[in-house]
Backbone bond lengths (Angstrom), bond angles and torsions (degrees), N, CA, C in turn:
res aa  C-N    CA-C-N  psi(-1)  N-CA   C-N-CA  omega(-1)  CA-C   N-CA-C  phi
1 X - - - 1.450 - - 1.519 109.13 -
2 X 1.308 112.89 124.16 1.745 121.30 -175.68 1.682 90.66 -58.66
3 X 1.168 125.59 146.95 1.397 141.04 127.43 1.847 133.12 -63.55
4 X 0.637 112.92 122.64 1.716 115.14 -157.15 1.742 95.88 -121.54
5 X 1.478 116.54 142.88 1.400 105.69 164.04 1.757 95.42 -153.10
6 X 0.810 127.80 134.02 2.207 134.73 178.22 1.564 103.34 -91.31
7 X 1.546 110.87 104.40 1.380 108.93 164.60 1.580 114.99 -109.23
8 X 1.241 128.77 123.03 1.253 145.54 158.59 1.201 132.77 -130.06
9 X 1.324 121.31 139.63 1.498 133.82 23.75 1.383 113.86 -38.03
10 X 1.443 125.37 -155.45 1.661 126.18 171.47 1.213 80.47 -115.91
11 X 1.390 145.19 -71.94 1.696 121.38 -162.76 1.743 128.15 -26.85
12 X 1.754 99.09 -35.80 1.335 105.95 169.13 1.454 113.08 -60.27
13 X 1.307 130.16 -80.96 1.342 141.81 129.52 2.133 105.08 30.75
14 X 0.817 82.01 -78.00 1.639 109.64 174.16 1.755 100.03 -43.84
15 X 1.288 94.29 -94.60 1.936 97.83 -168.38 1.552 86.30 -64.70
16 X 1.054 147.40 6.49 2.129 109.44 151.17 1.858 90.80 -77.16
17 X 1.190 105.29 -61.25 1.334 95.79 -159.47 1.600 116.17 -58.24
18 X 1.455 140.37 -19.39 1.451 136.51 124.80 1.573 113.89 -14.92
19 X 1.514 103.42 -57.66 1.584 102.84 -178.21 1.362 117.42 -72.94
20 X 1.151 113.03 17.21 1.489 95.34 -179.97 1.260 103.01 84.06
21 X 1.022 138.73 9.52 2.387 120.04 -166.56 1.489 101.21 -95.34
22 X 1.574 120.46 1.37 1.783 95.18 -162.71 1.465 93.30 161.13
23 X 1.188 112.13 165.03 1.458 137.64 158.13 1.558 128.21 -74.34
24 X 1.468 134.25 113.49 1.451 116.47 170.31 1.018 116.12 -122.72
25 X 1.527 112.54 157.31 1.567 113.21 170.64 1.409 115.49 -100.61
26 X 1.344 123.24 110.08 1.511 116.83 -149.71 1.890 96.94 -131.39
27 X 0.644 126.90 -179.44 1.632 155.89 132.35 1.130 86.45 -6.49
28 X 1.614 128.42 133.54 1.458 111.33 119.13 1.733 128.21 -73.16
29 X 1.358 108.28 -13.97 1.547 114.12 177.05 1.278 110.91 -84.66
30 X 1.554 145.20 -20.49 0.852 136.85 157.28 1.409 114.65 -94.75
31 X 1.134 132.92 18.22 1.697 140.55 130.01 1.370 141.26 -97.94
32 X 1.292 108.59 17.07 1.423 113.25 -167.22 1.652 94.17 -87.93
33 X 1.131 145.21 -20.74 1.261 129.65 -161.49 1.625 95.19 -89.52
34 X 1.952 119.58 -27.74 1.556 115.47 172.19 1.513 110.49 -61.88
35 X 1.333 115.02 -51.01 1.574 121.07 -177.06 1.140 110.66 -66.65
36 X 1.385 129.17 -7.69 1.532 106.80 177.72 1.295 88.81 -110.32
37 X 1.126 142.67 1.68 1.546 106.44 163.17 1.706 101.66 -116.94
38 X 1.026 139.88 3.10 1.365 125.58 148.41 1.541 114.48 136.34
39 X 1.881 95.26 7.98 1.868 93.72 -167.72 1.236 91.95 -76.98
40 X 1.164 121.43 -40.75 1.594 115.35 -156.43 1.530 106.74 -109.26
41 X 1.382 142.48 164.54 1.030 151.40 172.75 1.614 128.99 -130.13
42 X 1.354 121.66 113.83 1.594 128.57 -175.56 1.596 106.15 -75.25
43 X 1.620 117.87 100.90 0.730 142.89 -157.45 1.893 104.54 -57.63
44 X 1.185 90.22 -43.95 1.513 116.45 174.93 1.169 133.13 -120.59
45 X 1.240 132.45 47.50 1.302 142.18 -172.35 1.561 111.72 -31.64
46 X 0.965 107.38 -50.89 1.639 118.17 -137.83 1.936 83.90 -88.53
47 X 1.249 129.78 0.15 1.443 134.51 173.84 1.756 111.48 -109.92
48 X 1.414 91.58 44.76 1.926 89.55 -173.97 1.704 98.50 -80.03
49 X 1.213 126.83 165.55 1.425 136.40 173.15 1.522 107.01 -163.06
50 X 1.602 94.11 123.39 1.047 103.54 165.43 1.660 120.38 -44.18
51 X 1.367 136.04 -43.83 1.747 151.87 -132.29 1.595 87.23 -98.32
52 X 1.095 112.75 151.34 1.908 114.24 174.60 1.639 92.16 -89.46
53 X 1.642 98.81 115.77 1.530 93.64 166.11 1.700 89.03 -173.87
54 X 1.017 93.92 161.23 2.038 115.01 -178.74 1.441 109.12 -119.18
55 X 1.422 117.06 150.58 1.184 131.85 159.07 1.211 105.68 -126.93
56 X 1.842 83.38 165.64 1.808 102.27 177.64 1.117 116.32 -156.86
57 X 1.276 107.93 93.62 1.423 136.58 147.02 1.630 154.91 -12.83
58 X 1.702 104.25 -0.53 1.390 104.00 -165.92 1.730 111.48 -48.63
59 X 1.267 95.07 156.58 1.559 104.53 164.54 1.536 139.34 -66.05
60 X 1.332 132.90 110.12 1.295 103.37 -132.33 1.863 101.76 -96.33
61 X 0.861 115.11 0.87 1.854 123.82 152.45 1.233 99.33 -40.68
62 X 1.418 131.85 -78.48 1.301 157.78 -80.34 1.912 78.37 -122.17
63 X 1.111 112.66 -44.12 1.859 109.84 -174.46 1.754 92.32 92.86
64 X 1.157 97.12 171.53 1.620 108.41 158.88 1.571 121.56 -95.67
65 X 1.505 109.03 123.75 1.060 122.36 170.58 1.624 122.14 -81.65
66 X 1.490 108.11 154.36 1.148 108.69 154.34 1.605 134.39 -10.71
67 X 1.213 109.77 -76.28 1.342 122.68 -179.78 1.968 113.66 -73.59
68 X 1.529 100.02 -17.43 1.310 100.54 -175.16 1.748 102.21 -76.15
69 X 1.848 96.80 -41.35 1.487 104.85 169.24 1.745 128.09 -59.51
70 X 1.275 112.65 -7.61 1.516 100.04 -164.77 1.750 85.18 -104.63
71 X 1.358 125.89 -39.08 1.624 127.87 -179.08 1.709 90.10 -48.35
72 X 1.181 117.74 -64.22 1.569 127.02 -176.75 1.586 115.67 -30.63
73 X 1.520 100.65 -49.16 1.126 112.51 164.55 1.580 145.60 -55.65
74 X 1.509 107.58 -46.55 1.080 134.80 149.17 1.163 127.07 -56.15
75 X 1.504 129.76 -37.11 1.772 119.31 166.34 1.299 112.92 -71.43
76 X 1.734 114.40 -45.91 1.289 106.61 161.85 1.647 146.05 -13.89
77 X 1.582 87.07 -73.82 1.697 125.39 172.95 1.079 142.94 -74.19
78 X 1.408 98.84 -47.22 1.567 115.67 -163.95 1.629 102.52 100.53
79 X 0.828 125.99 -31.51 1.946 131.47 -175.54 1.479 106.92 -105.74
80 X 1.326 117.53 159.58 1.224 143.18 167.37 1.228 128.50 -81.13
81 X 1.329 91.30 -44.27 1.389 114.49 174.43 1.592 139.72 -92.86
């Protein structure tokens, strides 16, 4: 079972994910100063867009998981749950 936790502001958000605590989907403008020096990493570069919008990617071997399902959920919705 994924573990899930919502930190905001996004700067908070930000220095966990510096620390190592997790994955975020953030800004690239309010991450560009982590990615350019190397804390953080753009998982997908080569999928930048100007337009506010997310993708999601599961692997399609792999089936949908749990955690792939509740993100699914959440762009959908707004909830996880």
């Amino acid at each position: 079972m994924a573990r899930t936790i919502q930190l905001d502001p996004s700067h908070v958000a930000i220095a966990a994910a510096v620390k190592g605590l997790g994955v975020i989907l953030e800004s690239d403008i309010l991450t560009r100063e982590e990615i350019a020096t190397g804390k953080l990493v753009d998982p997908f570069p080569e999928t930048a867009s100007t337009l506010s919008s997310y993708w999601l990617a599961p692997l399609p071997a792999k089936g949908e998981r749990d955690a792939v399902s509740t993100v699914r959920r959440w762009f959908e919705t707004g909830t996880g749950t």
